[in-house]
N, C-alpha and C positions, 0 to 999 in steps of 0.2 A: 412392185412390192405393195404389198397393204399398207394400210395407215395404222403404228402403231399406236396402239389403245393406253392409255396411262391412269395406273393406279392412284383410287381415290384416296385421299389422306383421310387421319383419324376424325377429322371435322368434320369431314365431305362425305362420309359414311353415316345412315341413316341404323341407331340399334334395331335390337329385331323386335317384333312388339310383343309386351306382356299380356298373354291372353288369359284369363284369370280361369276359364271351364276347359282348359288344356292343362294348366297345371294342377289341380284338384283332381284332374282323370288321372294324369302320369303318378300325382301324391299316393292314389289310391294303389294305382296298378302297380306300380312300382315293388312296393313291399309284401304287396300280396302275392305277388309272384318267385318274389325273391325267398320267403319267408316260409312261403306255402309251400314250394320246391323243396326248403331245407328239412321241413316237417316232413311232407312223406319221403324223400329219400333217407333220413335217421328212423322215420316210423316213429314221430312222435308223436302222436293225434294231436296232445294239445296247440301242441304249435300250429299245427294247420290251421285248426279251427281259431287259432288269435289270430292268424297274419290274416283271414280275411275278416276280423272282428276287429279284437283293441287293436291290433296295429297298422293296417290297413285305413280301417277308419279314423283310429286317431288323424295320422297322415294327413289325410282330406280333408277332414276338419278345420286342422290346424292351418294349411295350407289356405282353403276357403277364407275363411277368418284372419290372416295373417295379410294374404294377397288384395283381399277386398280394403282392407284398413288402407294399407300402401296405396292402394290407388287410388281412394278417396280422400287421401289426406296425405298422403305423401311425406315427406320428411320434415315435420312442422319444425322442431327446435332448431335454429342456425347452427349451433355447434353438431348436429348430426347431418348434417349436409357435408361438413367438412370431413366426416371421416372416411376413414379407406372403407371400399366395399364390404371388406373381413373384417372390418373389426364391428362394424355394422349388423354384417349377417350372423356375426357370432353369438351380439349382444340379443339379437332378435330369438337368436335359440337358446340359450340359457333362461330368457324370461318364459320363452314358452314351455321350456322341460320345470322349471319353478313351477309355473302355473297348470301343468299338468300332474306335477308330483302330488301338488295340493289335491286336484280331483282325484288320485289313484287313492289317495287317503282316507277323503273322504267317501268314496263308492264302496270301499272296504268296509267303514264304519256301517254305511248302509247293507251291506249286506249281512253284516254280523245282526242288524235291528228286525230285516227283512230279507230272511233268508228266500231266494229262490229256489223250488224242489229242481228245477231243470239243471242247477248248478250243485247239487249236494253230489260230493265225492270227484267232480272233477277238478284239478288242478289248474283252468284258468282265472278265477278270480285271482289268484297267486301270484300272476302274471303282470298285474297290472299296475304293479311300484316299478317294473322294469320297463314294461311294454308302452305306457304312457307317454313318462318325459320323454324315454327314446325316441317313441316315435314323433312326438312332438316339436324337440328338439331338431331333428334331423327336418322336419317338413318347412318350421319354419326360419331354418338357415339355409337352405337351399330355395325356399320360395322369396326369402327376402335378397339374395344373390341376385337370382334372376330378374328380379324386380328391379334391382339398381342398375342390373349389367343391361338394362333394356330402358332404361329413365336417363337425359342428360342432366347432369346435378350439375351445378353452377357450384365451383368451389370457392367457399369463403375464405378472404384472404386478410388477414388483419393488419 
């Protein structure tokens, strides 16, 4: 008989590593494909043309910017080292749908001061109180997930 092999424990197992221009690709690809798909099978133009616009890009953006912070600074304040991954990634995506809601606001205002002809009469400027935080939210609670489920966090223990 062979020599049985034995399972490594959760300590002895290395996470998988977070590659920061992998998950910017999938942030991108991701929704653009998901989005893009739901657009032309309803035959919505606009939606097509957002999922590879605001919400595609927001995604990668977000992701970009969310992933690069984490990894250069990691989890600075001790009370967020301690917390669950979820409540973590969740806080990460509500700040980033907040701070995105802000930009959809204000792109609005800008376009009502500076209209673009390329944008008169279609309906994605209109998109973009939805298509922002969404997407923002969503890129960076799955980017900040994968960030932790792939960093060993030392938990603080009082």
């Amino acid at each position: 008989m062979g020599r049985r092999r034995s399972i490594p424990s959760a300590e002895e197992r290395t996470p998988p590593r977070f590659t920061l221009w992998r998950e910017v690709l999938v942030a991108y690809a991701a929704p653009a494909l998901t989005a893009g798909a739901g657009g032309l099978v309803s035959g919505q133009q606009d939606l097509t043309v957002a999922a590879l616009t605001s919400i595609a890009g927001t995604s990668a953006l977000v992701a970009a910017l969310t992933g690069a912070r984490l990894q250069h600074s990691g989890i600075r304040p001790r009370w967020a080292a301690s917390l669950p991954k979820a409540v973590l990634a969740a806080g990460a995506g509500l700040v980033a749908a907040a701070v995105a809601a802000g930009a959809a606001h204000l792109a609005l205002k800008g376009l009502a001061v500076w209209p673009a002809p390329f944008l008169s009469g279609t309906p994605w400027p209109g998109r973009l109180p939805l298509d922002l935080p969404l997407s923002a939210a969503l890129a960076a609670t799955i980017t900040t997930w994968r960030w932790r489920g792939a960093t060993r966090v030392t938990r603080v223990t009082h």
